[in-house]
C-alpha atoms as one frame of an Amber mdcrd trajectory, in Angstrom:
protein
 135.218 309.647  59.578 138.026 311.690  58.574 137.862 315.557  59.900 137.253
 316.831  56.877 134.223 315.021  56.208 132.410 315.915  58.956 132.074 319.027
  57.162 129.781 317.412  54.679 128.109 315.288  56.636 124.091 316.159  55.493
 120.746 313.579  57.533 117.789 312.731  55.482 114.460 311.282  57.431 113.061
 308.861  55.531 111.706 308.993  52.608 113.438 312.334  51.694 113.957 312.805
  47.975 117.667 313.357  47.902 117.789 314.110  44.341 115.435 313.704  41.747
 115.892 312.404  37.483 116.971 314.710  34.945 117.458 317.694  37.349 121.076
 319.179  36.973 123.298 318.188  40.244 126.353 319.680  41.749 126.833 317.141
  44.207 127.626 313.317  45.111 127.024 311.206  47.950 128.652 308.707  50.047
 126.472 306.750  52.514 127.627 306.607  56.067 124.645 305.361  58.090 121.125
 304.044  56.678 120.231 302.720  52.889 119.257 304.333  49.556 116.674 303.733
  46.834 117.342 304.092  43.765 114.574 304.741  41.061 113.993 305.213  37.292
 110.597 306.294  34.987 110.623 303.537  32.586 107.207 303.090  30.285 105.741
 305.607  32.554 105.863 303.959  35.775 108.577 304.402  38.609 110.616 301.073
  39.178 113.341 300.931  41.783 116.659 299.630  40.136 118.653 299.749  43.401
 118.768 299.843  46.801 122.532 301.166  47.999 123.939 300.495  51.792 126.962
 302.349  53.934 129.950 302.263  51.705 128.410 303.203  48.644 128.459 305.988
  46.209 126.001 307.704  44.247 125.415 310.536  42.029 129.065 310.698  41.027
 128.432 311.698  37.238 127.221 315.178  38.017 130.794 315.885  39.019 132.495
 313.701  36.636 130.684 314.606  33.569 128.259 317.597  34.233 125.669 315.266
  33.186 121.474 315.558  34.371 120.561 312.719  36.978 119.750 309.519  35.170
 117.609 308.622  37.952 115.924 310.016  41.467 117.335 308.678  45.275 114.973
 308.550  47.769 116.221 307.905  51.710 115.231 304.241  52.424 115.426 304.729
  55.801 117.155 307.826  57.793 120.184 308.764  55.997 123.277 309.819  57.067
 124.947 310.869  53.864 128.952 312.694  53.138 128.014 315.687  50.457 130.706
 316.278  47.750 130.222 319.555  45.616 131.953 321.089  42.591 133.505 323.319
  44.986 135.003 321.107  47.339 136.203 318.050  45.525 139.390 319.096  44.192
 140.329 320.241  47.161 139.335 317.351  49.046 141.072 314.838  45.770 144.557
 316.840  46.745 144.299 315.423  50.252 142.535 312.048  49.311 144.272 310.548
  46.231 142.313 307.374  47.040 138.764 308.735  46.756 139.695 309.164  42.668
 140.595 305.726  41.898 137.131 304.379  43.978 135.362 306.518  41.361 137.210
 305.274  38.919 136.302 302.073  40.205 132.864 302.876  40.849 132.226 304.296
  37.040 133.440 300.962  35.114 131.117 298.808  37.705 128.020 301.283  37.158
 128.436 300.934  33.331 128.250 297.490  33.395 125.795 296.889  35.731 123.566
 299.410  34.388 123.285 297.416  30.992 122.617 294.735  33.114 119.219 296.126
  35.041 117.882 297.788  32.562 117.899 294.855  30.505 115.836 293.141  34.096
 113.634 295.886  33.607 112.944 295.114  29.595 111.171 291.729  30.561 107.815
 291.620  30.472 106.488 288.068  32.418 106.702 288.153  35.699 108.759 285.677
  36.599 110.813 286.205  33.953 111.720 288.931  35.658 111.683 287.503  39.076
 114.415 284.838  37.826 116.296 287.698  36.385 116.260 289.601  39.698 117.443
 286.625  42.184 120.071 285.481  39.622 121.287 289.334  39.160 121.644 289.105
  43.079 123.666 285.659  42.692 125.980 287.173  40.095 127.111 290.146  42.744
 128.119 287.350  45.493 130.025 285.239  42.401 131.463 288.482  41.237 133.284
 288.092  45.256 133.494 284.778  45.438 133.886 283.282  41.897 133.839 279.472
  43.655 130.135 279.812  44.291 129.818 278.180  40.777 131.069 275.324  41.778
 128.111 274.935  44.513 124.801 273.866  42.981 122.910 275.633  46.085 123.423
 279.737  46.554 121.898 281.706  48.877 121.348 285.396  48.274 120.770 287.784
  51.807 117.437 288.992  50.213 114.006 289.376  51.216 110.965 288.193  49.271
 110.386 292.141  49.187 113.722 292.943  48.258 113.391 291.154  44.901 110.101
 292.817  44.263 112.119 295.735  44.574 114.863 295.035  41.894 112.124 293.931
  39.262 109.844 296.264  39.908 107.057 294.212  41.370 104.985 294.317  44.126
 105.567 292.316  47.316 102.432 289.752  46.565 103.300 289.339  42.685 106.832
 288.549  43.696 105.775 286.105  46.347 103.433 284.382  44.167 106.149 284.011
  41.408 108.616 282.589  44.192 106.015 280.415  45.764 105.177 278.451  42.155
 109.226 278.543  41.765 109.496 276.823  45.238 106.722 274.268  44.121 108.755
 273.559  41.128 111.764 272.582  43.745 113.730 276.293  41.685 114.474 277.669
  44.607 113.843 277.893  48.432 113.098 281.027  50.480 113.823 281.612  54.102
 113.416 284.267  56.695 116.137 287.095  54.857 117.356 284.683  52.432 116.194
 282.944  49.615 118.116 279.762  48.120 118.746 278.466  44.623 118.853 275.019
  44.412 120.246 275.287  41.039 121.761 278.309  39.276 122.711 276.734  36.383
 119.110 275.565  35.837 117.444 278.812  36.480 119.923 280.372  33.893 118.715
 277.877  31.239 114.644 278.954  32.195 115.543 283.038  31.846 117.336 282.007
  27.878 113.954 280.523  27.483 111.789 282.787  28.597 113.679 285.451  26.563
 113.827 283.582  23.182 110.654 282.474  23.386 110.015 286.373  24.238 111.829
 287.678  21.050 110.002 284.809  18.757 106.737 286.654  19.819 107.768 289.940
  19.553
């Protein structure tokens, strides 16, 4: 961690609400040690819409753009997190050139893959949503490694759980969707992993499920 840094350097227990939606922030955070969840009120109930690891940067528009949180971050586990304010960013963006074009970086992902879980969070059957989740998952690893395509089998590092998380389901919904999906030979699921057998396939299911969705709107 660079000197400077360790000036910033804030711990969160678990469970600790770093931040909460709609409250006016003056800070950003990057993650050195532990996970965050991030959550959102949509239709009155809270779903969580990510879950962010070391590396990873959060709450960057109060700085960028002034603007209120667009959602709440809750400590996952204990937290060890690097605290950028108002006050100190410039000076720190003189020293650290590179920490502007991550943001930079970070802002045109975020966009995009904001569109893309809220619209996960728009479906209403549950394993619609389920399908959405895993294959959302799939698209980040294809994103790294775009010859995963060319495999009809990809496995995702998620838990049964995990996916519950991203669609906003409980653990025993989610493992009763993925349990008929396994009978249907969709998709396997292993200790910290669960496999599709074919993502092409499961695509072709979700444009179903949502067209047959809009036809009964």
């Amino acid at each position: 961690m660079a000197e400077g840094q360790k000036n910033f350097l804030k711990e969160y227990k678990k469970d600790t609400v770093i931040f909460c939606e709609y409250e006016p922030g003056n800070a950003f955070y990057l993650i050195r040690k532990g996970k965050i969840k991030i959550t959102k009120i949509t239709e009155k109930y809270e779903k969580t819409i990510d879950i962010l690891e070391e590396g990873s940067v959060f709450g960057e528009m109060a700085i960028i753009d002034q603007a209120l949180r667009s959602a709440t971050a809750i400590a996952e586990t204990d937290v060890q997190l690097t605290e950028f304010t108002k006050e100190n960013f410039k000076g720190i963006l003189s020293t650290h050139a590179e920490l502007l074009v991550n943001l930079i970086r970070i802002v045109c992902f975020r966009t995009t893959d904001a569109k893309r879980r809220l619209s996960l969070l728009q479906i209403k059957d549950d394993e619609g949503k389920v399908i959405d989740a895993i294959l959302m998952l799939a698209e980040g690893l294809i994103r790294k490694n775009p010859e995963l395509l060319e495999e009809k089998n990809i496995a995702i590092n998620s838990t049964i759980s995990d996916v519950g998380h991203w669609c906003g389901l409980d653990e025993k919904t989610a493992k009763s969707v993925i349990f008929n999906l396994e009978k249907m030979e969709k998709l396997e699921s292993k200790p910290g992993a669960i496999i599709i057998k074919d993502y092409v396939d499961l695509r072709r299911i979700l444009e179903r499920k949502k067209k047959m969705a809009k036809l009964n709107d």
